[in-house]
DRENDOFI-474713 format. One record per atom (N, C-alpha, C): residue in three letters; x, y, z; atom name. Coordinates in nm, 3 decimals. Example, Ala and Ser with C-alpha at 12.3 -4.5 7.8 and 13.67 -1.06 7.14 Angstrom:
BEGIN
+---------+---------+---------+---------+-------+
| residuo |       x |       y |       z | atomo |
+---------+---------+---------+---------+-------+
|     ALA |   1.319 |  -0.569 |   0.780 |     N |
|     ALA |   1.230 |  -0.450 |   0.780 |    CA |
|     ALA |   1.320 |  -0.330 |   0.780 |     C |
|     SER |   1.285 |  -0.225 |   0.708 |     N |
|     SER |   1.367 |  -0.106 |   0.714 |    CA |
|     SER |   1.290 |   0.003 |   0.787 |     C |
+---------+---------+---------+---------+-------+
***
This chain:
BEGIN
+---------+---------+---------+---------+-------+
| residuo |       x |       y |       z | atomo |
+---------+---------+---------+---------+-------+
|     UNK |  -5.952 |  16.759 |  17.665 |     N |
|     UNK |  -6.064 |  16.702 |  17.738 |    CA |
|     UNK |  -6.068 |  16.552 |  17.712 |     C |
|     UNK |  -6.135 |  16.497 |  17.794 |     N |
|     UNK |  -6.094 |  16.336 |  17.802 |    CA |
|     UNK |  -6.161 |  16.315 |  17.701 |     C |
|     UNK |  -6.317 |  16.318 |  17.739 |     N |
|     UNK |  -6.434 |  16.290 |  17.638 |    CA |
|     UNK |  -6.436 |  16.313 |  17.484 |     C |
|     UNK |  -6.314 |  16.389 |  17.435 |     N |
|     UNK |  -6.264 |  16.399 |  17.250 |    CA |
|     UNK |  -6.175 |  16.333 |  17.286 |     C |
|     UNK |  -6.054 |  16.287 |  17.368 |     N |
|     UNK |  -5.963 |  16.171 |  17.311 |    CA |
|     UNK |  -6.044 |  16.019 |  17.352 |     C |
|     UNK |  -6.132 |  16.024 |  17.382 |     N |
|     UNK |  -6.201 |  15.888 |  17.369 |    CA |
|     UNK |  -6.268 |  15.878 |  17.272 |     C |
|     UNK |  -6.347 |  15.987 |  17.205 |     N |
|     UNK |  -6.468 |  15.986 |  17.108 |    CA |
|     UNK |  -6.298 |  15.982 |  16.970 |     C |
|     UNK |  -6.222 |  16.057 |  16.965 |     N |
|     UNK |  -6.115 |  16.044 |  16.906 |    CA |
|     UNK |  -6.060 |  15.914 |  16.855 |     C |
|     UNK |  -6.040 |  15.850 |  16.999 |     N |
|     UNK |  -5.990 |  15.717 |  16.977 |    CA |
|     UNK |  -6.113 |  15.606 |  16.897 |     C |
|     UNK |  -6.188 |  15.609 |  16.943 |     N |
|     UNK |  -6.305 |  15.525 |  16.899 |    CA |
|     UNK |  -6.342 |  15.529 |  16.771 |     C |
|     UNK |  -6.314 |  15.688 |  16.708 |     N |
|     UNK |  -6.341 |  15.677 |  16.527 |    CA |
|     UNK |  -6.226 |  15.682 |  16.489 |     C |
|     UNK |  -6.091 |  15.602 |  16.521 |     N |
|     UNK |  -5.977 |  15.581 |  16.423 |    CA |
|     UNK |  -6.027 |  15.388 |  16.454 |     C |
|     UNK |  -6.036 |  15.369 |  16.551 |     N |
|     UNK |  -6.051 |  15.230 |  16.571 |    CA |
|     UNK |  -6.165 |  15.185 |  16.488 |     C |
|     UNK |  -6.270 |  15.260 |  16.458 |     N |
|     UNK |  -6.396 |  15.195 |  16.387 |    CA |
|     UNK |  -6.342 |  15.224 |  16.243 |     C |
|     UNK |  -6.268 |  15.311 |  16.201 |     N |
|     UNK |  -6.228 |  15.308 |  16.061 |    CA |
|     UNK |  -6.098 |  15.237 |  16.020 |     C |
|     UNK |  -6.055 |  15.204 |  16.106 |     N |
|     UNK |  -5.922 |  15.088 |  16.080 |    CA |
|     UNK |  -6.034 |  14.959 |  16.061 |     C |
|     UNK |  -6.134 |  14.987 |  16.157 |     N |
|     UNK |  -6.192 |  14.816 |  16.143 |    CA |
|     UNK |  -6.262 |  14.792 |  16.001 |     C |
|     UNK |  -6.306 |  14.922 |  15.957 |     N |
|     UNK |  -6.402 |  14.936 |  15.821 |    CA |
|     UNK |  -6.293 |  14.968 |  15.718 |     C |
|     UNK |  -6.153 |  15.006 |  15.721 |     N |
|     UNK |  -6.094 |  14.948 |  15.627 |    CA |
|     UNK |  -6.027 |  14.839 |  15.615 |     C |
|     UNK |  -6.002 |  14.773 |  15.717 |     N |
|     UNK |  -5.949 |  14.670 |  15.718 |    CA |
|     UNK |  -6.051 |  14.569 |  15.645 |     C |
|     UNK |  -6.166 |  14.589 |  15.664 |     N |
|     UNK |  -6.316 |  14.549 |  15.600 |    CA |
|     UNK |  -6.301 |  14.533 |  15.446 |     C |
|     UNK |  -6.296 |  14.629 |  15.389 |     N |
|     UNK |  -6.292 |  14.706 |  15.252 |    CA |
|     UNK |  -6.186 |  14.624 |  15.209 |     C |
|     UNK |  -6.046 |  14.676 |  15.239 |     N |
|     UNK |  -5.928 |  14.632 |  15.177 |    CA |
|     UNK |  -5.771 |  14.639 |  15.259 |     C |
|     UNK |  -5.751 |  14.501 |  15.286 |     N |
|     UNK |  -5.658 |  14.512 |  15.413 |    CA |
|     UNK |  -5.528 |  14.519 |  15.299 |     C |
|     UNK |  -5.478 |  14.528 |  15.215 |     N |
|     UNK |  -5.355 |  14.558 |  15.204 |    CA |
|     UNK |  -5.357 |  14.672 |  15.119 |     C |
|     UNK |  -5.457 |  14.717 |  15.088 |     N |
|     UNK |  -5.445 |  14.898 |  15.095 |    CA |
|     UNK |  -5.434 |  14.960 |  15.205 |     C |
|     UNK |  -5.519 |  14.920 |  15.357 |     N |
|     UNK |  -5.503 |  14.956 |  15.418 |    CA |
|     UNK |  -5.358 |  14.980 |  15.515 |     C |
|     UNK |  -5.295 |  14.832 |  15.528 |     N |
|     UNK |  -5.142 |  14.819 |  15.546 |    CA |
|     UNK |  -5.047 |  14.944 |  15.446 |     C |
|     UNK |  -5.058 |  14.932 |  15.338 |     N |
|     UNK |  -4.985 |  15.059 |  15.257 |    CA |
|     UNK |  -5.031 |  15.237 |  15.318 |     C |
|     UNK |  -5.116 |  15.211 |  15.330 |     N |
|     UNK |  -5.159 |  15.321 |  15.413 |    CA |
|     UNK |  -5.100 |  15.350 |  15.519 |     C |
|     UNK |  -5.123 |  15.268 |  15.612 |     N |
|     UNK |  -5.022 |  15.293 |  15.737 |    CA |
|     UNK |  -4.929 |  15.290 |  15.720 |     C |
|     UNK |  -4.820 |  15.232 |  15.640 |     N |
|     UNK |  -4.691 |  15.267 |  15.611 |    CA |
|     UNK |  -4.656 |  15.422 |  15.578 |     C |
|     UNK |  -4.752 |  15.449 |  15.467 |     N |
|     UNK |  -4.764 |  15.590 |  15.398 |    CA |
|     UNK |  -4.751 |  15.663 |  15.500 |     C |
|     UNK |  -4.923 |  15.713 |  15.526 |     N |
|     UNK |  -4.954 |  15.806 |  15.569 |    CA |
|     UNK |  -4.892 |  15.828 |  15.728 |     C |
|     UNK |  -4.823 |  15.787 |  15.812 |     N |
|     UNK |  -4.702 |  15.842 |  15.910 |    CA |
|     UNK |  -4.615 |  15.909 |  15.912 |     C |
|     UNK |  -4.574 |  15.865 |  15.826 |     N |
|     UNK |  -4.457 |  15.944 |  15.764 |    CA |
|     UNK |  -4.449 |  16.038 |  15.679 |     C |
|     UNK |  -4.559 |  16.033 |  15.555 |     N |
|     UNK |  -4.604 |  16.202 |  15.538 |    CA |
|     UNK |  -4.620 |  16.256 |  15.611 |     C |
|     UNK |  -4.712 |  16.255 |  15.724 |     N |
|     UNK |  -4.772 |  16.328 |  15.852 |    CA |
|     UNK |  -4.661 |  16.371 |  15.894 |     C |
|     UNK |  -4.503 |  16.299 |  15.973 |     N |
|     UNK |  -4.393 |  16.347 |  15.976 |    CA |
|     UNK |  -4.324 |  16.420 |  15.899 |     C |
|     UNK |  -4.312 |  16.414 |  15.793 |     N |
|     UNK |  -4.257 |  16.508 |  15.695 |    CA |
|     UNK |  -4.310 |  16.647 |  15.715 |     C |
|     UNK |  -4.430 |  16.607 |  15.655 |     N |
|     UNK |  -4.552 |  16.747 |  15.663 |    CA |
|     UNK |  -4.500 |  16.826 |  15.786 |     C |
|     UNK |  -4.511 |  16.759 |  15.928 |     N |
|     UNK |  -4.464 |  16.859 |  16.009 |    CA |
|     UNK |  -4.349 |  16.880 |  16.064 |     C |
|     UNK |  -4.231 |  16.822 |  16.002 |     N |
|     UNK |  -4.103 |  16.906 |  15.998 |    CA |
|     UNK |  -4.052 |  17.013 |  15.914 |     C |
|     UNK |  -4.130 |  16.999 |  15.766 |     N |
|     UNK |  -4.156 |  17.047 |  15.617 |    CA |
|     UNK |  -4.171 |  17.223 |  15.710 |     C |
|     UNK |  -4.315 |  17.213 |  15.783 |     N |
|     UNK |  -4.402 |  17.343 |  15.836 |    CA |
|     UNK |  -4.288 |  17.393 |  15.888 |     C |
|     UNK |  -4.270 |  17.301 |  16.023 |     N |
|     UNK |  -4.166 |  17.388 |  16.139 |    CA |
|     UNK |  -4.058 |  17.483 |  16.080 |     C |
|     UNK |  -3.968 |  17.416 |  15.988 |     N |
|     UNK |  -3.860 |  17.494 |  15.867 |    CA |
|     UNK |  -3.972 |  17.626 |  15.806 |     C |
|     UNK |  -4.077 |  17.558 |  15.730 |     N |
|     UNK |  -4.113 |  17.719 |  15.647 |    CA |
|     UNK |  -4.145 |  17.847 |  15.757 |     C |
|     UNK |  -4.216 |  17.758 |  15.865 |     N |
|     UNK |  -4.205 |  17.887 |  15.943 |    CA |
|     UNK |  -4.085 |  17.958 |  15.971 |     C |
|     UNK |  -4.010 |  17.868 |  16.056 |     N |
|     UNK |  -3.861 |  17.955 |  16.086 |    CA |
|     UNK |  -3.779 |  18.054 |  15.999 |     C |
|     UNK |  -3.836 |  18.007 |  15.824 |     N |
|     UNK |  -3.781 |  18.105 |  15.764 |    CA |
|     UNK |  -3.873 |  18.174 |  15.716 |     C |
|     UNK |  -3.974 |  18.186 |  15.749 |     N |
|     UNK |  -4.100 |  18.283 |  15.705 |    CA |
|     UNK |  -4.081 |  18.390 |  15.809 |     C |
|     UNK |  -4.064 |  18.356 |  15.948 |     N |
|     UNK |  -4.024 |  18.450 |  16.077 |    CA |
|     UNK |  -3.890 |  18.515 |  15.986 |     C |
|     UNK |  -3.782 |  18.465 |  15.953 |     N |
|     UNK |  -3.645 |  18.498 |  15.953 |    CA |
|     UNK |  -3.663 |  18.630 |  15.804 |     C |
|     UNK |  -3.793 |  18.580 |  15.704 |     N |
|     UNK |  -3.786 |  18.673 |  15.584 |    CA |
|     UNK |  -3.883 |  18.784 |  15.634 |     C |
|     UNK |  -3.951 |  18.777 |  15.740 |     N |
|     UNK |  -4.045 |  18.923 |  15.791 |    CA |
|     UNK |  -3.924 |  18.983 |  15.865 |     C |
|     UNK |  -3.818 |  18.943 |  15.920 |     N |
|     UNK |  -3.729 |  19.035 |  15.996 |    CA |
|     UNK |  -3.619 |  19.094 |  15.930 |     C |
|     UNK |  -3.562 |  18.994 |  15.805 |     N |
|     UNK |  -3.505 |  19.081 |  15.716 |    CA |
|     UNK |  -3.579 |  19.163 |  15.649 |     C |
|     UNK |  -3.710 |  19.212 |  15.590 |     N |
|     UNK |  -3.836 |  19.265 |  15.561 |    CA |
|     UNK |  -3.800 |  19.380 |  15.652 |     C |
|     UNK |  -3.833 |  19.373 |  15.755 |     N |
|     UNK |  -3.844 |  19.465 |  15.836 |    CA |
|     UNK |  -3.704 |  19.569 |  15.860 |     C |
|     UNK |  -3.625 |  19.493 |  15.839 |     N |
|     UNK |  -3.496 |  19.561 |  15.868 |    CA |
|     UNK |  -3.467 |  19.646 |  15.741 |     C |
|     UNK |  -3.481 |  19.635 |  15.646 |     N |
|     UNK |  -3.475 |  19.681 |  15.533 |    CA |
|     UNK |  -3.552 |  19.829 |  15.506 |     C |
|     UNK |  -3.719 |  19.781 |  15.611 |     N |
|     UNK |  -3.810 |  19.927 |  15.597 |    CA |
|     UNK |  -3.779 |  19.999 |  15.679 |     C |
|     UNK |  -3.619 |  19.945 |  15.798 |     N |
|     UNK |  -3.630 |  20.049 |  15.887 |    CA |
|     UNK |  -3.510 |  20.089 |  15.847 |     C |
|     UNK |  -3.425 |  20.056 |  15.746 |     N |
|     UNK |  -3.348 |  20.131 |  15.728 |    CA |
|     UNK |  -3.396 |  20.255 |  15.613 |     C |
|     UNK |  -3.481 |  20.189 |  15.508 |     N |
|     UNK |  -3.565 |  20.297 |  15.411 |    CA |
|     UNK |  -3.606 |  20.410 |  15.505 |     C |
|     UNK |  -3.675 |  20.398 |  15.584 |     N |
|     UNK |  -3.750 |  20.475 |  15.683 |    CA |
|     UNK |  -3.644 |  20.568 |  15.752 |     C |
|     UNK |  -3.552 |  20.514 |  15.817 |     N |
|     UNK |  -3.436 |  20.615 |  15.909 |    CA |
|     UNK |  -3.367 |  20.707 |  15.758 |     C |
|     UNK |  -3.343 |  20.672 |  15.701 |     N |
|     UNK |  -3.289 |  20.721 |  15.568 |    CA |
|     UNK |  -3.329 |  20.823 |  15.527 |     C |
|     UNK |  -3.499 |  20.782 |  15.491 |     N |
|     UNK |  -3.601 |  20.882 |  15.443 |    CA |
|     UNK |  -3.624 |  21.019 |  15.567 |     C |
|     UNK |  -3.622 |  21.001 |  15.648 |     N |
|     UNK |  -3.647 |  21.090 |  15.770 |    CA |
|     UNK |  -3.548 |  21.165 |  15.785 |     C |
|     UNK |  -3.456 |  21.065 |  15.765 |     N |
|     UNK |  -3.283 |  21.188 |  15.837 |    CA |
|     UNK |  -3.221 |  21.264 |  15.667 |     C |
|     UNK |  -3.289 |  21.273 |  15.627 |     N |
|     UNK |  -3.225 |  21.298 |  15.448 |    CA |
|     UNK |  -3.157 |  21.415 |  15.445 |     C |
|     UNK |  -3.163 |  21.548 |  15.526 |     N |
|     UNK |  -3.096 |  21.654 |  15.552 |    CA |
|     UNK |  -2.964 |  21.604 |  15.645 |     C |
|     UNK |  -2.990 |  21.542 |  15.710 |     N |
|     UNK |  -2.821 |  21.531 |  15.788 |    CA |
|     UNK |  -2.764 |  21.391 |  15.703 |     C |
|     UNK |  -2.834 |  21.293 |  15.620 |     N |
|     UNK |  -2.775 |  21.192 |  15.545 |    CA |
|     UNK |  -2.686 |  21.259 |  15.430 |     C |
|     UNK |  -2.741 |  21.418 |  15.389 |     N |
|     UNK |  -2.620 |  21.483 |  15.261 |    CA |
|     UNK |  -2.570 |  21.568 |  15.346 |     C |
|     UNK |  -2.550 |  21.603 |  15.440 |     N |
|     UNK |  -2.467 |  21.684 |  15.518 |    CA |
|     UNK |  -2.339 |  21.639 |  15.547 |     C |
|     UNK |  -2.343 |  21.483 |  15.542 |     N |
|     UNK |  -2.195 |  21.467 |  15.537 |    CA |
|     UNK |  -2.147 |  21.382 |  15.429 |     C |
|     UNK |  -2.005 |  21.388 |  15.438 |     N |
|     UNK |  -1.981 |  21.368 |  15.268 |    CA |
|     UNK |  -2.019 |  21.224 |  15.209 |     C |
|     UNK |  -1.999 |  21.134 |  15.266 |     N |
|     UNK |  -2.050 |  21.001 |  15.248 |    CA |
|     UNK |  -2.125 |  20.938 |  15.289 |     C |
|     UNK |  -2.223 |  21.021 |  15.316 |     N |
|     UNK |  -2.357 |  21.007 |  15.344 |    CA |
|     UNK |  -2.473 |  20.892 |  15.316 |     C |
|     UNK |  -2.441 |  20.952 |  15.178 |     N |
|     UNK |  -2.568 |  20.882 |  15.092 |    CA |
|     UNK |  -2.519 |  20.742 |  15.020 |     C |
|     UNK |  -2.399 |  20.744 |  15.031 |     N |
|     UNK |  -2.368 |  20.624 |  14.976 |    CA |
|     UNK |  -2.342 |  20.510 |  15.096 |     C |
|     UNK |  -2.345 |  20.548 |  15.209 |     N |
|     UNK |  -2.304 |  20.460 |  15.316 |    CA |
|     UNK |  -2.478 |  20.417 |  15.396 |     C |
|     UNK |  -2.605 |  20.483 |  15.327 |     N |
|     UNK |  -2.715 |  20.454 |  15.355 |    CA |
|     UNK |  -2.783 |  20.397 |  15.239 |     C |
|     UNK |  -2.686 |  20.405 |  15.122 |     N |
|     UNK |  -2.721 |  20.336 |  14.958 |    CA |
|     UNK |  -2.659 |  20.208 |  15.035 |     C |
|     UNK |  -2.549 |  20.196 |  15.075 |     N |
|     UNK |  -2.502 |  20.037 |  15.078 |    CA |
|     UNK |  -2.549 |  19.974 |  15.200 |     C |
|     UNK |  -2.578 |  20.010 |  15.294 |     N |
|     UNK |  -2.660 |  19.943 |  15.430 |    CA |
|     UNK |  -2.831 |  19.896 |  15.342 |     C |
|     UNK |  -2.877 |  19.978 |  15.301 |     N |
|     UNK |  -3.031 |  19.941 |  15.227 |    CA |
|     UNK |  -2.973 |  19.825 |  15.139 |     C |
|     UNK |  -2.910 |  19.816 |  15.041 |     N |
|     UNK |  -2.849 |  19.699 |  14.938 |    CA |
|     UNK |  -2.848 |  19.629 |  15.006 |     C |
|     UNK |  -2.715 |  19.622 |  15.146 |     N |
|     UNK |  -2.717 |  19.479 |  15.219 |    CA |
|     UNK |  -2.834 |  19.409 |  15.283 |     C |
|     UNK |  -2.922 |  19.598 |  15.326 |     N |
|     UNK |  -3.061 |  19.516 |  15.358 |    CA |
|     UNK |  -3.138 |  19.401 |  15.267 |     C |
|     UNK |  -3.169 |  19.482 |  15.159 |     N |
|     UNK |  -3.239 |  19.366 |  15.073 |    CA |
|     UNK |  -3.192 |  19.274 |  15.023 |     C |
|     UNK |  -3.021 |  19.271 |  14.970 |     N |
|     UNK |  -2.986 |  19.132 |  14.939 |    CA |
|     UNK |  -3.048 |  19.058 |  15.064 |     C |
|     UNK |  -3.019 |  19.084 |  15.175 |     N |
|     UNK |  -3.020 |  18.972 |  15.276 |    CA |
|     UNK |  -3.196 |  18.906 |  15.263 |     C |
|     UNK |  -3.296 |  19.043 |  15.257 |     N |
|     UNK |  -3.409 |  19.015 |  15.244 |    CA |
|     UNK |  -3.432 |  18.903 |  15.108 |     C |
|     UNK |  -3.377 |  18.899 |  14.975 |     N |
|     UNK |  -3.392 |  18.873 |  14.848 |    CA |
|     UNK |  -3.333 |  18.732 |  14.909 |     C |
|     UNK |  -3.211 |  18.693 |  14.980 |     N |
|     UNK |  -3.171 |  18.573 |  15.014 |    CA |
|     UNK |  -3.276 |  18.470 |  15.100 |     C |
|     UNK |  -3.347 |  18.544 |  15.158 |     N |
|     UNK |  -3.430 |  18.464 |  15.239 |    CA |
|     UNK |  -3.550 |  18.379 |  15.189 |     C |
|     UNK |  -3.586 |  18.489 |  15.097 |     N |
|     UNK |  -3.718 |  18.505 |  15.021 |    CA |
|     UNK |  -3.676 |  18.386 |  14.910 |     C |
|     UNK |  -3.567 |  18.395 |  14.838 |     N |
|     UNK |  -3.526 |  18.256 |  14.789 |    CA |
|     UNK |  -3.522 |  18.136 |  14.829 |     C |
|     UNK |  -3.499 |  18.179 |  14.974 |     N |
|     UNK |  -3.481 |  18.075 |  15.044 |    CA |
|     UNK |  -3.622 |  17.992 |  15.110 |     C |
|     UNK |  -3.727 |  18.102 |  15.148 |     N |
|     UNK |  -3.850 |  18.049 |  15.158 |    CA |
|     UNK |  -3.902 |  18.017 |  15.015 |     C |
|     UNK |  -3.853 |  18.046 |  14.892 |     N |
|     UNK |  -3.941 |  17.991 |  14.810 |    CA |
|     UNK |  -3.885 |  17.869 |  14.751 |     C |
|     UNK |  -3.796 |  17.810 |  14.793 |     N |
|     UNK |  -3.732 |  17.668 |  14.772 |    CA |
|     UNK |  -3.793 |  17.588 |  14.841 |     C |
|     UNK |  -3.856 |  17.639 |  14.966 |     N |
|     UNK |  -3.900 |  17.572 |  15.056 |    CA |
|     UNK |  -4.045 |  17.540 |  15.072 |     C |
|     UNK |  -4.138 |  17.642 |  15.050 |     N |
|     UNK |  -4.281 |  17.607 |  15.062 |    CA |
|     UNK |  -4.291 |  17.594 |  14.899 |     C |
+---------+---------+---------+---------+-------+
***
């Protein structure tokens, strides 16, 4: 709406003028600063999300292999390598899950 990017604009302009008031080369360090955190900050987000999405889908893949596993458990020992070929699909599940999760916690 127009009427918040004007009322918007008008209280960054009255507080640049009231710090510039206060203290103009704090204020200059400021503007240097605070841009570029602001940039950081939201490239920082965009990444944790992408791998916050990427550790709910390894998450997920993992409960659906627990889940198909748990359900089919009579035809999973019915054949001979059964249980070990739904032991090593779950492993790869969660390493992959355990990789991510490392990986989001390096990150946020």
């Amino acid at each position: 709406d127009m009427s918040i990017a004007i009322r918007s604009m008008a209280s960054v302009v009255m507080s640049l003028i009231i710090l510039f008031g206060t203290s103009w080369k704090l204020t200059l360090a400021m503007l240097g600063v605070v841009p570029a955190a602001s940039l950081l900050a939201s490239f920082m987000g965009r990444i944790a999300r992408r791998v916050g999405k990427a550790f709910q889908d390894r998450l997920s893949d993992s409960s659906n292999v627990a889940s198909e596993t748990l359900g089919n458990m009579r035809t999973i020992r019915a054949f001979r390598h059964g249980e070990e070929l739904m032991s090593a699909r779950f492993g790869e599940a969660t390493d992959a899950t355990y990789r991510c999760g490392r990986q989001q916690a390096l990150i946020t």
